[in-house]
TORROKE-804265 format. One line per field, with one value per residue: residue in three letters; z, y negated, x negated of N, C-alpha, C, O in turn. Coordinates in Angstrom, 3 decimals. Layout:
resn = ala  ... $
n.up = Z  ... $
n.north = Y  ... $
n.east = X  ... $
ca.up = Z  ... $
ca.north = Y  ... $
ca.east = X  ... $
c.up = Z  ... $
c.north = Y  ... $
c.east = X  ... $
o.up = Z  ... $
o.north = Y  ... $
o.east = X  ... $
END
This chain:
resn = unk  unk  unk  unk  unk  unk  unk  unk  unk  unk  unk  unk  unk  unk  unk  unk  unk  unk  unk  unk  unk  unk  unk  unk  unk  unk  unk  unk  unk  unk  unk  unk  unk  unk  unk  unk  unk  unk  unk  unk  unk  unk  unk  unk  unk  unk  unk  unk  unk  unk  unk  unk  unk  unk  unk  unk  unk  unk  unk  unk  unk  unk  unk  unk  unk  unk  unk  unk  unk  unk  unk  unk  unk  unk  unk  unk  unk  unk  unk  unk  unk  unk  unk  unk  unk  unk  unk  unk  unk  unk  unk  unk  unk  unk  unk  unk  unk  unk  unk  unk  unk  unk  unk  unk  unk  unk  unk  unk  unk  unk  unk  unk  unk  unk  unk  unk  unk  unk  unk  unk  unk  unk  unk  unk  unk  unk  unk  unk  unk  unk  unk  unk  unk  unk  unk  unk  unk  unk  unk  unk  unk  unk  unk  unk  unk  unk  unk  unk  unk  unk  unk  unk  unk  unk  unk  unk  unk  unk  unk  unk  unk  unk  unk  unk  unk  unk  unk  unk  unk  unk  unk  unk  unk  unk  unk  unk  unk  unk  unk  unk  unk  unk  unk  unk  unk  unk  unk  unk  unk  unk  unk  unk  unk  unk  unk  unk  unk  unk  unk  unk  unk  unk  unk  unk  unk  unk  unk $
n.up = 37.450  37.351  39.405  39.042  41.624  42.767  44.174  45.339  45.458  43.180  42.245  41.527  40.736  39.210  37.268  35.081  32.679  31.350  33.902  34.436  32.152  32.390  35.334  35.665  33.559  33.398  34.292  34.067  34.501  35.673  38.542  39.486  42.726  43.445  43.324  41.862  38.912  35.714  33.837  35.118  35.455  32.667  31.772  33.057  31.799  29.299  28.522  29.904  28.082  29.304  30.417  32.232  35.822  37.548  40.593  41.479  43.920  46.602  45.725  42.998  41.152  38.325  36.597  35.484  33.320  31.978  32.164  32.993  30.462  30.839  32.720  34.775  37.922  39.419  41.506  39.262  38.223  36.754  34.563  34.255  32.726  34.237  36.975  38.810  39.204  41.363  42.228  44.478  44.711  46.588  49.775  52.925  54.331  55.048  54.147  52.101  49.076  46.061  45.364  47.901  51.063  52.764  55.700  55.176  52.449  51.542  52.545  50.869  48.442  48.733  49.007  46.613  45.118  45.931  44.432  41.648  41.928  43.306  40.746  39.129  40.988  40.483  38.003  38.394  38.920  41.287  43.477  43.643  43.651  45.377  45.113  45.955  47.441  50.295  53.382  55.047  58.121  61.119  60.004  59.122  58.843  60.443  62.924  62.383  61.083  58.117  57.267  58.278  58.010  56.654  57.592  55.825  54.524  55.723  56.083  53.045  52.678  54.874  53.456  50.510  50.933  48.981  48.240  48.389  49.620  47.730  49.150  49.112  49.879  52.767  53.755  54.183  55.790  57.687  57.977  59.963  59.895  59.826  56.701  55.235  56.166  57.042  57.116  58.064  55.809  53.535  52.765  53.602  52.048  51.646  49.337  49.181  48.266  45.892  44.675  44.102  43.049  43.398  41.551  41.133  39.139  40.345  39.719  39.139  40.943  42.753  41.914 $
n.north = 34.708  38.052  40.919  44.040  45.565  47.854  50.781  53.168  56.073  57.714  57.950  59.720  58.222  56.149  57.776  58.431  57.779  56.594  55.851  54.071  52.057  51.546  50.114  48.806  46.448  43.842  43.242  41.475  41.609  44.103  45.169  46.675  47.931  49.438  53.133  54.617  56.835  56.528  57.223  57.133  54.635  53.580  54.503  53.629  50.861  50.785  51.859  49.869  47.538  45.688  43.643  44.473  44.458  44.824  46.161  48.712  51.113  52.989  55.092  55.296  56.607  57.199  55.501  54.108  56.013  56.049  53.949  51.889  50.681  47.539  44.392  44.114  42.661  42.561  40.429  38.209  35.743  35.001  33.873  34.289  33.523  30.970  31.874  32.290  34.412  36.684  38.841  41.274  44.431  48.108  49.545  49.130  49.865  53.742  56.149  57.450  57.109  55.477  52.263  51.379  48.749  46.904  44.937  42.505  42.518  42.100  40.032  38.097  38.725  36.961  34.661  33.876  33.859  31.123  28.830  28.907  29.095  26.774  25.540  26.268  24.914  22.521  22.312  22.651  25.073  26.523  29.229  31.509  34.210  37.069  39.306  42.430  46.183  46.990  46.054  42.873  42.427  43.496  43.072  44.650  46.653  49.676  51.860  53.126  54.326  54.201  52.898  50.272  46.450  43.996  41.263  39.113  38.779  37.251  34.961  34.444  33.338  31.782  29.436  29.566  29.325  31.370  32.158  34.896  37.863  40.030  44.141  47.616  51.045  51.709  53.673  53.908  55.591  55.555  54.096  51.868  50.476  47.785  45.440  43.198  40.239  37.057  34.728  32.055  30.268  32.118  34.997  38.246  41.377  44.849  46.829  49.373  52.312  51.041  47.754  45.513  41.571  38.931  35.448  32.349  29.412  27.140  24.381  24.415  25.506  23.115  21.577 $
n.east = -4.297  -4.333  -6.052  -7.311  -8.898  -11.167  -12.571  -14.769  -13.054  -11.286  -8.303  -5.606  -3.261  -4.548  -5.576  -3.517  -2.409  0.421  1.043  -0.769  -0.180  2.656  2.871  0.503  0.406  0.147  -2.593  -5.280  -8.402  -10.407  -11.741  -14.839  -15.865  -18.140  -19.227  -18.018  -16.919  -18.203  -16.971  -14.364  -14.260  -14.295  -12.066  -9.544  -9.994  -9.798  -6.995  -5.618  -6.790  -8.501  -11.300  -14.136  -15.488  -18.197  -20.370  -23.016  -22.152  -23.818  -24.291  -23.973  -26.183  -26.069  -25.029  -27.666  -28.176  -25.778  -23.895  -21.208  -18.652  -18.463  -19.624  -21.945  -22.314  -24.092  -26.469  -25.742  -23.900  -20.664  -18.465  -14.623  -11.785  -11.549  -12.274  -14.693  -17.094  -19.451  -21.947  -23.433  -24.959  -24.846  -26.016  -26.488  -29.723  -30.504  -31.396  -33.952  -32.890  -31.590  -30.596  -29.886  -30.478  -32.903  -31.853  -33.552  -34.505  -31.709  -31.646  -32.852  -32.127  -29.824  -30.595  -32.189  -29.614  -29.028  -30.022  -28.854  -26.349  -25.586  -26.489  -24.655  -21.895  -22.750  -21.746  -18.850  -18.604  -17.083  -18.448  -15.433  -14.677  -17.091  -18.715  -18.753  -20.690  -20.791  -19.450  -19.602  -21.684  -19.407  -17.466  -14.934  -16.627  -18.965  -19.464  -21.914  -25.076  -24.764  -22.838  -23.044  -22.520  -23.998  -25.516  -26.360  -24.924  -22.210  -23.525  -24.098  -21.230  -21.023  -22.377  -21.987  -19.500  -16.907  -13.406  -12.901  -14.039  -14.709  -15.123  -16.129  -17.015  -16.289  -14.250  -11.040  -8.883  -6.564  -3.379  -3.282  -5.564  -7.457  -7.700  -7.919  -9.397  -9.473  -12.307  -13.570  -13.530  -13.192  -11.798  -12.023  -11.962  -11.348  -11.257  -11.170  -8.464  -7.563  -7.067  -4.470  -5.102  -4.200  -5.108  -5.802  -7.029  -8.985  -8.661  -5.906  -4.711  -4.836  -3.076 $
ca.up = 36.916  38.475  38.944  39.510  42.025  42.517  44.537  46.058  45.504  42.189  42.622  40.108  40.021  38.280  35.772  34.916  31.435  31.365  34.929  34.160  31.357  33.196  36.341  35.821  31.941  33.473  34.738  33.042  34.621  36.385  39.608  40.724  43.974  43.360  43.659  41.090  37.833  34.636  33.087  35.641  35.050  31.144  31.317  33.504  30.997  27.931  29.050  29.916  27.402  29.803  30.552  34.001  36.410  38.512  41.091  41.573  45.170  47.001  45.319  41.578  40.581  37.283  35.972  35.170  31.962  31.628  32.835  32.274  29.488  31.491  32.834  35.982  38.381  40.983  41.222  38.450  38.568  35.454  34.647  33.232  32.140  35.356  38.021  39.144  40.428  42.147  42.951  45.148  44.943  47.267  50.980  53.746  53.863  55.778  53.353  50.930  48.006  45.534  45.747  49.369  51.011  53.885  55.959  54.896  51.327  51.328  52.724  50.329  47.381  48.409  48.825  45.268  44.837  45.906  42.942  40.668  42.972  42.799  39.343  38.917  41.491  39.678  36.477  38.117  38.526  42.622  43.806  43.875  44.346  45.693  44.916  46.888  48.093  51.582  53.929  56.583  59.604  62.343  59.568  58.376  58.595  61.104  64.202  61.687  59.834  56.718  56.991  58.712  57.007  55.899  58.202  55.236  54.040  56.957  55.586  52.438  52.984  55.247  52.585  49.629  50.698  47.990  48.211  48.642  49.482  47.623  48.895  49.124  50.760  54.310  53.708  55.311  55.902  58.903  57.000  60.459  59.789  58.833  55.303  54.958  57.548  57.161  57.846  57.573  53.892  52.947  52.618  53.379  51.310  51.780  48.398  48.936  46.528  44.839  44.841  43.302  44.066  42.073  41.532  39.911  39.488  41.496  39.268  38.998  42.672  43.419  41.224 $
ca.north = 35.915  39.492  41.555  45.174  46.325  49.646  51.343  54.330  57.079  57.983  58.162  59.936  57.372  55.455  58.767  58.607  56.433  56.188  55.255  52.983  50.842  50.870  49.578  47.604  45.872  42.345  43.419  40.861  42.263  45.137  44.555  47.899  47.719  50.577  54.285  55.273  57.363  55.562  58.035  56.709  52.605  53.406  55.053  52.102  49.470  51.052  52.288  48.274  46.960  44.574  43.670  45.154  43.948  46.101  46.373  49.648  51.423  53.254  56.443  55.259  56.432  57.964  54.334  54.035  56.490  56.558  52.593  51.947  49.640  46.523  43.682  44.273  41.493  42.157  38.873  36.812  34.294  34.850  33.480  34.563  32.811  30.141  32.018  32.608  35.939  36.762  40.373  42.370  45.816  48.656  49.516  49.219  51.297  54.221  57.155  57.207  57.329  54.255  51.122  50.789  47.419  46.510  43.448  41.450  42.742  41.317  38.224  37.477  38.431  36.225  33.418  33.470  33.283  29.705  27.588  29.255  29.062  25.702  24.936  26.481  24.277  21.133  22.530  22.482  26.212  26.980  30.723  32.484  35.890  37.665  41.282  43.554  47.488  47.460  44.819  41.687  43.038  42.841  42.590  46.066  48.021  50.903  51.893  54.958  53.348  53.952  52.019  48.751  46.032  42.723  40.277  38.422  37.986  36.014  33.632  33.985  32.925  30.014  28.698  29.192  29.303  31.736  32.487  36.118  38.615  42.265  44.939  48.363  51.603  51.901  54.383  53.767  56.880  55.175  52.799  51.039  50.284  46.106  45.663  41.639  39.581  35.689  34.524  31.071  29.717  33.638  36.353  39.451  42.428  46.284  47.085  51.225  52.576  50.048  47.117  44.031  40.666  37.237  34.220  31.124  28.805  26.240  23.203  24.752  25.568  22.198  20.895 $
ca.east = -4.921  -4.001  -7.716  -7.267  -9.672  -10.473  -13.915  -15.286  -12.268  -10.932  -7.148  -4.406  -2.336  -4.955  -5.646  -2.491  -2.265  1.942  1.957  -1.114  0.497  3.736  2.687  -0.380  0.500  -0.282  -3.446  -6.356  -9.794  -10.888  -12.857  -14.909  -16.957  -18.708  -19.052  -16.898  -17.920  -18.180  -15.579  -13.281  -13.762  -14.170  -10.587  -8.663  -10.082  -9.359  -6.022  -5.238  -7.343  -9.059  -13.162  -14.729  -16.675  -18.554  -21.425  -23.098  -22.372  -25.209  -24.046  -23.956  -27.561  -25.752  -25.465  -29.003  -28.165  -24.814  -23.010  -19.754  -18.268  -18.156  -21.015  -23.000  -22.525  -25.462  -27.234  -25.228  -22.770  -19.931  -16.655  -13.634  -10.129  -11.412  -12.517  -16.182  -17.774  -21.053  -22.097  -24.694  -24.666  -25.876  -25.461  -27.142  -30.655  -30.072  -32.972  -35.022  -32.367  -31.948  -29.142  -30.278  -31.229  -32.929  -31.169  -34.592  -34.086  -30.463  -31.223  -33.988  -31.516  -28.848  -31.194  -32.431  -28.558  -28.668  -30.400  -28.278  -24.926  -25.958  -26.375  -23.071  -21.287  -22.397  -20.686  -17.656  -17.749  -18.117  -17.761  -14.201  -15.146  -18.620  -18.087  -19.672  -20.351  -20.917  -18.993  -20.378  -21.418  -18.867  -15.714  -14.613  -18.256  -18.423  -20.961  -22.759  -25.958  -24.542  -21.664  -23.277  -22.412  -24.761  -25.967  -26.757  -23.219  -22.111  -24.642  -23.395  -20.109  -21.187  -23.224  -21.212  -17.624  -15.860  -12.266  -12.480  -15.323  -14.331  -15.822  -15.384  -17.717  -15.867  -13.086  -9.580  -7.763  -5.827  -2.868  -3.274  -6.734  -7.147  -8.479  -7.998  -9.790  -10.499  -13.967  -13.767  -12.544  -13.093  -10.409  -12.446  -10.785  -11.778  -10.142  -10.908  -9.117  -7.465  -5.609  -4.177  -5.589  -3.715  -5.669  -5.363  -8.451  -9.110  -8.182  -4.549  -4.409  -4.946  -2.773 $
c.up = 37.880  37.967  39.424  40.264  42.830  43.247  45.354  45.739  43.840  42.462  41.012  39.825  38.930  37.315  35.113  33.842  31.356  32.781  34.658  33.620  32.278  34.297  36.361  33.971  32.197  33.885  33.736  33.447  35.809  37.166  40.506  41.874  44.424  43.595  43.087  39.581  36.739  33.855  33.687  35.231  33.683  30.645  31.464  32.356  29.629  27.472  28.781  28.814  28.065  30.056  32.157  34.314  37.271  39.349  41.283  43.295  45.589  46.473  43.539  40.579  39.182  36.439  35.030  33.624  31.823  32.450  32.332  31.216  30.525  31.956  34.612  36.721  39.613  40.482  39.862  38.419  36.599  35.617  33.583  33.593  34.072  36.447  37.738  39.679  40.119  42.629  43.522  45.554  46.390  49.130  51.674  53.903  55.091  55.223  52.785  49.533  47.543  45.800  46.880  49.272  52.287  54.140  55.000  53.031  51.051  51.590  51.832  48.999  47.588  48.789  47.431  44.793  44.730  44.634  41.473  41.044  42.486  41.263  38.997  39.589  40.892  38.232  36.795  38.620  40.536  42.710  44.363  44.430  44.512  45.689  45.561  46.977  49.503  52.037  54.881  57.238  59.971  61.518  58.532  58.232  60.058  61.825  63.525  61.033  58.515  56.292  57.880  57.684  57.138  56.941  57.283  54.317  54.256  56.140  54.445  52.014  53.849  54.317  51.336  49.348  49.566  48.708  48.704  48.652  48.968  47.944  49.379  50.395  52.478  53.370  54.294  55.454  57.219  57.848  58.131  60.369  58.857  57.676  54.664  56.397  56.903  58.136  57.427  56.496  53.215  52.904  52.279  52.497  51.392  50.565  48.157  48.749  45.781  45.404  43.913  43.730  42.831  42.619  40.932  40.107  39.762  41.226  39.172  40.146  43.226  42.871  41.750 $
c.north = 37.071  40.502  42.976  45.821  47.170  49.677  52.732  55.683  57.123  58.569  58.724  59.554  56.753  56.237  59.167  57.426  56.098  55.330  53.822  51.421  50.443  49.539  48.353  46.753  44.483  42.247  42.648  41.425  43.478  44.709  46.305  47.412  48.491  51.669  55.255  55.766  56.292  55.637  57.221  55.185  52.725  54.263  54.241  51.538  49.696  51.769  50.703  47.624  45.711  44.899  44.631  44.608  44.483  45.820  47.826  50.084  51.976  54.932  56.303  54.914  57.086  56.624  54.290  54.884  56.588  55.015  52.773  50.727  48.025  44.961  43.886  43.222  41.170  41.243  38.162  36.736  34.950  34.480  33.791  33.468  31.967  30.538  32.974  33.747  35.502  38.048  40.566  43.619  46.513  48.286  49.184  50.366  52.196  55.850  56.714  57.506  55.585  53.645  51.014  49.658  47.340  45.230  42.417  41.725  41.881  40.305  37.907  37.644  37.278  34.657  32.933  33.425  31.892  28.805  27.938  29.072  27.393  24.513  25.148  25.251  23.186  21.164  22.596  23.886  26.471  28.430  31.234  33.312  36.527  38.719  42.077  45.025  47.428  45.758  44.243  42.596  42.397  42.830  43.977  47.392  48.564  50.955  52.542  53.932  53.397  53.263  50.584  48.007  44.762  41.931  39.076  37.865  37.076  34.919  33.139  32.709  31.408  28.954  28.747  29.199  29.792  31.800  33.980  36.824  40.016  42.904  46.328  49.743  52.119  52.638  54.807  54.604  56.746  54.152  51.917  50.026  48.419  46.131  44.387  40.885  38.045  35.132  32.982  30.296  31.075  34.843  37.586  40.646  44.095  46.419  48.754  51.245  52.075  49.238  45.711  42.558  39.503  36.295  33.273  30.349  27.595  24.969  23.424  24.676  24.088  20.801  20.539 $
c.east = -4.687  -5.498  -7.056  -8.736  -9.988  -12.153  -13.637  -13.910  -11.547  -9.424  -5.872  -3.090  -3.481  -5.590  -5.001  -2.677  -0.853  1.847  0.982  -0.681  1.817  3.471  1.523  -0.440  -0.192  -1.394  -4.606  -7.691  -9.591  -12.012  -13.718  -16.543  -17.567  -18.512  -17.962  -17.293  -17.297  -16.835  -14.266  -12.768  -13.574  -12.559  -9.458  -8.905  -9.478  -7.829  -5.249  -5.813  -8.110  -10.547  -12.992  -15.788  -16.952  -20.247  -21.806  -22.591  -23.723  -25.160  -23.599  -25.203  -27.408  -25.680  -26.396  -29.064  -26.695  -23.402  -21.744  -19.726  -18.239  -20.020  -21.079  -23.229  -23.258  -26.058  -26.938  -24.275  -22.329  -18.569  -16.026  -12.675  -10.242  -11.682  -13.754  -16.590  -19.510  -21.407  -23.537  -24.189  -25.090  -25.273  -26.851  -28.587  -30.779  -30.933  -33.147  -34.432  -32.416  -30.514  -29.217  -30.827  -31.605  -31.863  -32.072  -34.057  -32.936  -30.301  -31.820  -33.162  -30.365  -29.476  -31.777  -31.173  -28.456  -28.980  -28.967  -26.643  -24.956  -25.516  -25.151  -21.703  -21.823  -21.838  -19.628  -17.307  -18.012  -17.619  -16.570  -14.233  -16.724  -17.839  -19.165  -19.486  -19.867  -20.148  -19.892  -20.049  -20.588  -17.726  -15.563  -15.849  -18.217  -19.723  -22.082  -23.504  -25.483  -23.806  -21.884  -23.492  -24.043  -24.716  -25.720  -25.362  -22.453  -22.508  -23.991  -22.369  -20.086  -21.584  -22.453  -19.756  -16.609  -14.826  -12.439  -14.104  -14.476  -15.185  -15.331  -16.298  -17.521  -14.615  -12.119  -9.007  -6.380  -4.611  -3.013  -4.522  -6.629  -8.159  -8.622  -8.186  -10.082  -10.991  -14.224  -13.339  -12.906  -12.553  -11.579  -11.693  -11.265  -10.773  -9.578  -8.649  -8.840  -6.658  -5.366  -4.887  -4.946  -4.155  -5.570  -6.495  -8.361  -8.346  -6.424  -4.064  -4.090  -3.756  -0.878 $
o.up = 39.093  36.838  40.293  39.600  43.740  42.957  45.830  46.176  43.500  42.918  39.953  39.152  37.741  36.443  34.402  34.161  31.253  32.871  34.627  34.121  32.775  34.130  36.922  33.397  31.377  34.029  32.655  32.432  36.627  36.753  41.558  41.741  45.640  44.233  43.556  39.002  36.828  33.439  32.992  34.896  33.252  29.516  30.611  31.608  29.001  26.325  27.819  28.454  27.340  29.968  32.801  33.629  38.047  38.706  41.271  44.020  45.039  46.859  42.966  39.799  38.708  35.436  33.839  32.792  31.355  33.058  31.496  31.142  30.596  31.407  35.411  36.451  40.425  39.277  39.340  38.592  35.656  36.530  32.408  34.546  34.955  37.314  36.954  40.858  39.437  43.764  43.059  46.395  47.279  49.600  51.154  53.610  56.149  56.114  52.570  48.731  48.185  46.277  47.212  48.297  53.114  53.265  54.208  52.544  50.325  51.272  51.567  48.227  46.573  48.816  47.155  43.714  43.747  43.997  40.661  40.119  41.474  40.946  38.534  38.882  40.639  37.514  35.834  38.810  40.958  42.150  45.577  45.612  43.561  46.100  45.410  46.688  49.843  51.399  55.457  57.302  59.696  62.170  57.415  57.739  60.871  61.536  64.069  60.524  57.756  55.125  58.121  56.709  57.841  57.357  57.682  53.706  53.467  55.618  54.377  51.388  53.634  54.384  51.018  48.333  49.165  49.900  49.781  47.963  49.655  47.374  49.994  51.601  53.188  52.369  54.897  54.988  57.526  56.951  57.682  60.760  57.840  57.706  53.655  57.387  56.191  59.310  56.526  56.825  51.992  53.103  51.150  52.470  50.343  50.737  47.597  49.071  44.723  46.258  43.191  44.911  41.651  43.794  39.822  41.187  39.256  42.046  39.142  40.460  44.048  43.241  41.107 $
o.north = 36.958  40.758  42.873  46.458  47.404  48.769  53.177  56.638  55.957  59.711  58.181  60.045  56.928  55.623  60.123  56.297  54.871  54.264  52.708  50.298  49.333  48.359  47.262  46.632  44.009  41.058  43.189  41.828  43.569  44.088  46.856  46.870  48.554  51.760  56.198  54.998  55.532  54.809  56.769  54.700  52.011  54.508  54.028  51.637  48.889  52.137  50.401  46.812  44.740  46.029  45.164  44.291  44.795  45.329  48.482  49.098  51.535  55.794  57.188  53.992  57.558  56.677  54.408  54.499  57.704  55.232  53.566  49.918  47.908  44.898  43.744  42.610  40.246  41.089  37.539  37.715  35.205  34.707  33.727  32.695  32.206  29.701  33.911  33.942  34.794  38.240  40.074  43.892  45.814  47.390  49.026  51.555  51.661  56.696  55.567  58.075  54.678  54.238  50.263  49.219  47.672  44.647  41.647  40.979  40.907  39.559  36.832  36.711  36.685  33.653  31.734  32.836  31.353  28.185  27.175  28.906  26.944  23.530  24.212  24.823  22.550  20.202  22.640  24.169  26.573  28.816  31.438  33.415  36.343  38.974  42.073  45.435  47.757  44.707  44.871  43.326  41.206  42.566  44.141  48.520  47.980  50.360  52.519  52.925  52.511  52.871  49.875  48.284  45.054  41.853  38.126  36.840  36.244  34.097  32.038  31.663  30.369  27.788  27.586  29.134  29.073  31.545  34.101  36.474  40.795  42.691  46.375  49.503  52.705  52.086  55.880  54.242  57.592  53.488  50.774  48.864  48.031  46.729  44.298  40.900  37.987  34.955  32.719  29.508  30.943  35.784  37.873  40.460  44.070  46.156  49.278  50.369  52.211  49.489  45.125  42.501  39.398  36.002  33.470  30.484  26.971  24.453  22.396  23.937  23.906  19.633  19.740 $
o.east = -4.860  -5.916  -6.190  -9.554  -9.192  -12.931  -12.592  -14.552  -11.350  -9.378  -5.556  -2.184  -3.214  -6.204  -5.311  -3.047  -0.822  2.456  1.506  -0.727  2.004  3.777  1.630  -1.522  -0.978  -1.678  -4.840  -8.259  -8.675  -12.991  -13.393  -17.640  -17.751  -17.463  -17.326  -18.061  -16.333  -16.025  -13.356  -11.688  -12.668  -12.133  -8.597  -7.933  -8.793  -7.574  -4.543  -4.961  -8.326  -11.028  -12.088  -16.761  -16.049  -21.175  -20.765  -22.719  -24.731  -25.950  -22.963  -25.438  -28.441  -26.392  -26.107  -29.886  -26.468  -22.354  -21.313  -20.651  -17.016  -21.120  -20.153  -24.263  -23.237  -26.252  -27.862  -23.550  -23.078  -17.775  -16.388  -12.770  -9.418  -11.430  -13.906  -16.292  -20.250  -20.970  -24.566  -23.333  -25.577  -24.572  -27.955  -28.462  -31.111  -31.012  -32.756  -35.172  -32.945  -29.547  -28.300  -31.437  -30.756  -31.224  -31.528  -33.208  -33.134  -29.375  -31.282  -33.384  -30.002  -28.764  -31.830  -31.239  -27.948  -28.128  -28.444  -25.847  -24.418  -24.846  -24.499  -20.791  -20.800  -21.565  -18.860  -16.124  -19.164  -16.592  -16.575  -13.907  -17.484  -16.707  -20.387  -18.361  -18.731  -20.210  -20.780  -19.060  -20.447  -16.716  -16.053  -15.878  -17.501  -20.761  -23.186  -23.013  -25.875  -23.833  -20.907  -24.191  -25.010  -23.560  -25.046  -25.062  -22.006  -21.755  -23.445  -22.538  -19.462  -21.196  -22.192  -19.062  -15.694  -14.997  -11.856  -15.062  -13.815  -16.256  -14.266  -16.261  -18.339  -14.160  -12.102  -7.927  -5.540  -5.129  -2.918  -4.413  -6.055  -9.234  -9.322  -7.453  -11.084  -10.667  -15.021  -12.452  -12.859  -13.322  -11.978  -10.476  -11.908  -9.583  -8.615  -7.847  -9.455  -5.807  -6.172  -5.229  -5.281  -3.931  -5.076  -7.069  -7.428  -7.587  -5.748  -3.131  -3.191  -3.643  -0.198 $
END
């Protein structure tokens, strides 16, 4: 499966519908990692004709009346064509605006992750991708409070071993700047502002 995912910057290659179809035709889902207007994900998808899957960032309080076409994967587990996602939105809390989390906050959501992580992994299905805004502390997040990443990710990742963490919210303007780190059995990914990611699901992989 090839995911297109795309966060935080709105780029005109991807408002571009010719270069769209050209270039991304094989494209099966849309992956955004927030902070991107609705207009923007509801133009990719319908451009490609593919679903979206999206978490909010800490700057997509326009949502709330106005979402995009797609499903909302803070705190639930869904699968497409064999491969599993898991989202938590929202950055780090840093004022008094909304999609903020404390650390405690974020650990306490990705612990009610588990039963349900869980139940999933005895169906067969275990976690692929955790989609995220903000990145694990210590792997792509930045000294400035706004851009510290998750304590609670780490954890995550120890505990449910996906394939890939997406997330997006740190903004690379360096091309030297690293944007894929593995953390164990987890392919970190900074996807700012977009990128490709091909997967195949697990039973194929292994095959």
């Amino acid at each position: 499966m090839k995911i297109l995912c795309v966060s935080d910057l709105a780029t005109t290659q991807l408002e571009n519908a010719a270069h769209l179809r050209r270039r991304y035709h094989d494209i099966d889902l849309v992956v955004s990692c927030g902070d991107l207007s609705s207009a923007y994900l509801d133009f990719i998808t319908s451009v490609l004709s593919v679903p979206l899957y999206y978490v909010r960032g800490n700057h997509d309080t326009m949502y709330s009346e106005r979402p995009p076409g797609g499903d909302d994967l803070h705190r639930r587990i869904l699968t497409y064509k064999g491969i599993t996602f898991v989202g938590l939105e929202g950055s780090i809390r840093y004022n008094d605006a909304p999609i903020q989390y404390t650390e405690n906050e974020m650990s306490w959501a990705v612990t009610c992750l588990a039963v349900p992580i869980k139940m999933s992994e005895a169906q067969g299905r275990k976690i692929d991708i955790f989609v995220t805004h903000s990145p694990p502390r210590g792997i792509h997040d930045l000294p400035d409070k706004p851009h510290t990443g998750f304590k609670s990710f780490l954890r995550f990742m120890n505990w449910f071993q996906p394939r890939y963490l997406l997330h997006g919210h740190v903004h690379n303007y360096d091309s030297r700047a690293e944007t894929e780190t593995q953390y164990r059995e987890t392919c970190v990914m900074n996807v700012y502002p977009f990128k490709v990611l091909e997967i195949e699901p697990r039973n194929q992989q292994e095959i």
